[in-house]
Structures are given as structure tokens and as C-alpha cells.
N, C-alpha and C positions, 0 to 999 in steps of 0.2 A: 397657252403657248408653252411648249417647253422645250425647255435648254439645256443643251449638252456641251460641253465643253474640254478643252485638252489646259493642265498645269505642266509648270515645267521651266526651266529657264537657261537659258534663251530659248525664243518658240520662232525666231526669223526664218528657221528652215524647215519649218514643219508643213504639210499636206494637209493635216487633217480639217482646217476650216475650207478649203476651195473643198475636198474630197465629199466632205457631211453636205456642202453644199449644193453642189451638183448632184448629188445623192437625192436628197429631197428636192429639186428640180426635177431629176428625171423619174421621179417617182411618184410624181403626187402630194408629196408629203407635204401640208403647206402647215401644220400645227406643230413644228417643230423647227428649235434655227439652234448653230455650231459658232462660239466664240470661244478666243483666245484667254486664256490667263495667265500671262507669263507672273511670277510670283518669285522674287528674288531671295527669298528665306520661306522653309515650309513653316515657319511658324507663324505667318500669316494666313495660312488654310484655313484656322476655324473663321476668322472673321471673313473670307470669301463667303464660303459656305452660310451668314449666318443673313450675308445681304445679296442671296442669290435663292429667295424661296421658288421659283418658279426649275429649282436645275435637280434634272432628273438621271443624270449620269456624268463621269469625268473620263477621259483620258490621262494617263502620265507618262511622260517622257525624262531623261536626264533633267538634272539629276535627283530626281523623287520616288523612283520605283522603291526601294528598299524605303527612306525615311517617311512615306505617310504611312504605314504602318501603325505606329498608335496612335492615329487620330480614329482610325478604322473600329467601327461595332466590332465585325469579327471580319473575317477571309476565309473566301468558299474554301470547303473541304479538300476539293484537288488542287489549290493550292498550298496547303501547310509546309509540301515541303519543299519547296521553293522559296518563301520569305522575300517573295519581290513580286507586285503589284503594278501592271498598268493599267489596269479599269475599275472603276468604282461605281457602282448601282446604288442609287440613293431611291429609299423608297419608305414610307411614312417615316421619316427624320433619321431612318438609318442609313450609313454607310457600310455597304459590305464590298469588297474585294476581289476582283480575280485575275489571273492572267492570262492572257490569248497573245501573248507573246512565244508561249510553247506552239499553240496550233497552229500559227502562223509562221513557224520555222520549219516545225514539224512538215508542213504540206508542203513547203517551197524546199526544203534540201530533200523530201525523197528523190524524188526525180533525176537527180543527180548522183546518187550512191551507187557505185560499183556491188556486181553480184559476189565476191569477194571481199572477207575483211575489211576493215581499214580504222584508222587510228586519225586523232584527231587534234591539235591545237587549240586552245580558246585563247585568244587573244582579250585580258581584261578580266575583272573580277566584280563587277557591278550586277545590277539589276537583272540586265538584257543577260549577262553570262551566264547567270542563275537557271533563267529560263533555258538556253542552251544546253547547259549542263544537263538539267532533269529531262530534256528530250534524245542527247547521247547515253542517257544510261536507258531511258527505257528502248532504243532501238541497239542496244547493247553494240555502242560504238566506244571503245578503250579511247579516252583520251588525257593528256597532258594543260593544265590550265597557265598562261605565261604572264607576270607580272613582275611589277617595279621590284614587290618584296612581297615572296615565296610566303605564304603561313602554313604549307602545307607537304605532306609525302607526294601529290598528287601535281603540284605546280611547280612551276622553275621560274626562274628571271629570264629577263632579253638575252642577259650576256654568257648565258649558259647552253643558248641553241646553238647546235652546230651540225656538220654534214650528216650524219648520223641519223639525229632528230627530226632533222627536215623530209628526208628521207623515205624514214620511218613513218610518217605521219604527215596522210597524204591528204587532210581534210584540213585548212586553217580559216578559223575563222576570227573576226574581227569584230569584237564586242567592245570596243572602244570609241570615242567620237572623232578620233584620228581623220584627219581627211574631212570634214562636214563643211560647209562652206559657211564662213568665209572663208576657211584655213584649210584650200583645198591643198597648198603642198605639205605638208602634215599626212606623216604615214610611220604608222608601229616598223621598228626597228628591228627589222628581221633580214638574215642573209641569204636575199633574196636570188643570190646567184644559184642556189643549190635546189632551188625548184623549177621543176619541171613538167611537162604533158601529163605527168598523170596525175598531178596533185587539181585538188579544187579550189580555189580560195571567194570563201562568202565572206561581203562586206555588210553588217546591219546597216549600215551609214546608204544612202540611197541617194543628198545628193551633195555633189555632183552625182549622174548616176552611173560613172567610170571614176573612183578615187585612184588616189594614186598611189595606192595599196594592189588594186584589183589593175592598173596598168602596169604595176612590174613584175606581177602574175602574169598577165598575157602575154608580156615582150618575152619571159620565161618559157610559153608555150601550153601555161595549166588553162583548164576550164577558169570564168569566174562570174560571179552570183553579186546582185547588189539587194538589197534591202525592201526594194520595193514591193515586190511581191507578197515579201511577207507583210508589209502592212497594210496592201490592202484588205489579206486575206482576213488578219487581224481585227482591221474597224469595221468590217460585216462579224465577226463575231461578237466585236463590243456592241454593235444594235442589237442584235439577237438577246444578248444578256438585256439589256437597258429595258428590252418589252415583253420579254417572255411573261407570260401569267404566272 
């Protein structure tokens, strides 16, 4: 039998054990089963890993994309430069790395991109933004990153957006856990009076699966996007890795 599984902590809002589940339900699959490890410090990883012989893949979520990192053999080659991890293939005692946080954004925000330009927001500087980031530069989308505190030519703070900016930058997205339930009225601090129909706003955050992020996008009149899609698009790639030969 083998075991797959998602770390991360808190995992109360997570899809992916009903998802794996139903998955190998509907599918035959009866030699493989999906459990939780929520894990309150990643420095209890190796000892998961050392009483879990039977686990042939992981999932990660908040907040461990960037910190398992060196517990990792290596990290597939399309990932180097991103430096943020949510699937792990375990395979004769190695640990290797990849993300399908790019593909899974990747596929779910084409669809939505104007045949024009357009300029973009990332809400956040974590794991998930990482991945966003490396998929706005290869679809050469000019974007802005917004956080508490700026380390960069490229990012601003909250209290630095203004009409201008909003404007400008018609794609915002929200790489934050702002809004996840429990704390569904928690929402990034943005002046939300100044967007309008033509901006998009995508939530990673999935559920609830209208935050209330993406409800003061809509009462504005923009398109908005919730996370969902992208993950499932994501955990059929993490199987794909997990069995490829």
C-alpha cells in the first residue's frame, strides 16, 4: 500500500485528503490511500519521514513551501528558480522537489487574460507568490509585488497603493492566507474603491470559495477567480510526478 500525503499547518482547510480520496475511488485505485500531517514546526519532518516507510509522495502547503527546502536531496531542475516547493517524490529514500503550483496557475489564469497588455499586483511574498511570480515573467506580464516590508525595486507596501496603481494594474492577485476559514472576514488591505470591471482579482485562498477579498472585487464590478481550479489542476500533476517511470 502506498501513502501519500499533504504537511503543513494548519491542514483544517485543506481538499486534498476528500480529493486523493475520491480520486482512488473513482478510479480503481485501491493500493494507495491520502492522510493529513499537519506538523507544527518543519523540524519535525525528518522524524515523519523516518516512521512513514511505506510514503511515496508529499504535498505542502503554508507555511513549508520555501522551509523544507534543505531537508530535500535535490529540486527538479524547472524548479531552481523559484525556491519554493509544494510536492515531494520520495523514491528509493530520496526526497526530490517540485512545483505544480506554476502549472496550476498557469492554466487557470490564461483564460482570463485580456488580448492587451496588462500589469499585475501580487499580493504576498511567500511560497505561492514565488510560483506566481515565475509564471508572470514567463507570460511576460509587468508586475508590482505588495507587502508589509518592501526588499525590493520591484515591490511596494499596502500604504503605498493608490489610484494610480490600481488603475494601472489590472490583474491583483492574492498570494496571502487573508480570508481562509476560519477567518473568513480577513482581507489584504487594498483601496478597494478604485477597482473596477476591468481589473481581475484571483484569490489562491479557495475556501470559503468567495473570500472577502474577491466579494469587494465583485461589488466593484471586476471579474474574480478563486483557487480552486488551480488546485486541482495541481494534485493531478503532483500524481503524475509521484508515478511517472
Amino acid at each position: 500500500m502506498k501513502l501519500y500525503g499533504l504537511i503543513g499547518y494548519p491542514l483544517g482547510h485543506s481538499f486534498s485528503k476528500q480529493y486523493f480520496t475520491e480520486k482512488f475511488q473513482r478510479e480503481g485505485i485501491v493500493d494507495a490511500t491520502f492522510e493529513l500531517f499537519p506538523l507544527q514546526q518543519i523540524q519535525d519532518f525528518p522524524q515523519l519521514i523516518n516512521t512513514l516507510p511505506d510514503l511515496s509522495g508529499l504535498c505542502l502547503t503554508i507555511p513549508y513551501k520555501e522551509a523544507i527546502i534543505p531537508y530535500l536531496n535535490r529540486i527538479d531542475d524547472k524548479n531552481n528558480a523559484i525556491a519554493a516547493v509544494n510536492c515531494i517524490k520520495i523514491k528509493e529514500g530520496k526526497l526530490i522537489g517540485y512545483n505544480t503550483d506554476v502549472i496550476g496557475f498557469e492554466n487557470s489564469l490564461k483564460p482570463y487574460l485580456q488580448s492587451h497588455p496588462q500589469k499585475a499586483l501580487i499580493l504576498g511574498t511567500g511560497g505561492a507568490s514565488k510560483a506566481v511570480q515565475f509564471v508572470l515573467k514567463k507570460l511576460s506580464i509587468d508586475f508590482l509585488v505588495v507587502s508589509r516590508k518592501p526588499v525590493s525595486e520591484h515591490s511596494i507596501s499596502y500604504n503605498q497603493l493608490n489610484q494610480e496603481i490600481i488603475h494601472e494594474h489590472t490583474i491583483i492577485i492574492n498570494c496571502t492566507p487573508l480570508g481562509m476559514t476560519p477567518h473568513i472576514e480577513e482581507l489584504p488591505l487594498l483601496p478597494y474603491s478604485f477597482i473596477g470591471k476591468e481589473h481581475l482579482l484571483y484569490d489562491l485562498v479557495y475556501t470559503p470559495s468567495i473570500t472577502t477579498f474577491l466579494e469587494k472585487g465583485r461589488m466593484q464590478g471586476a471579474t474574480i477567480k478563486n483557487g480552486e481550479e488551480m488546485l486541482h489542476v495541481q494534485a493531478e500533476a503532483n500524481w503524475q510526478i509521484w508515478n511517472e517511470k
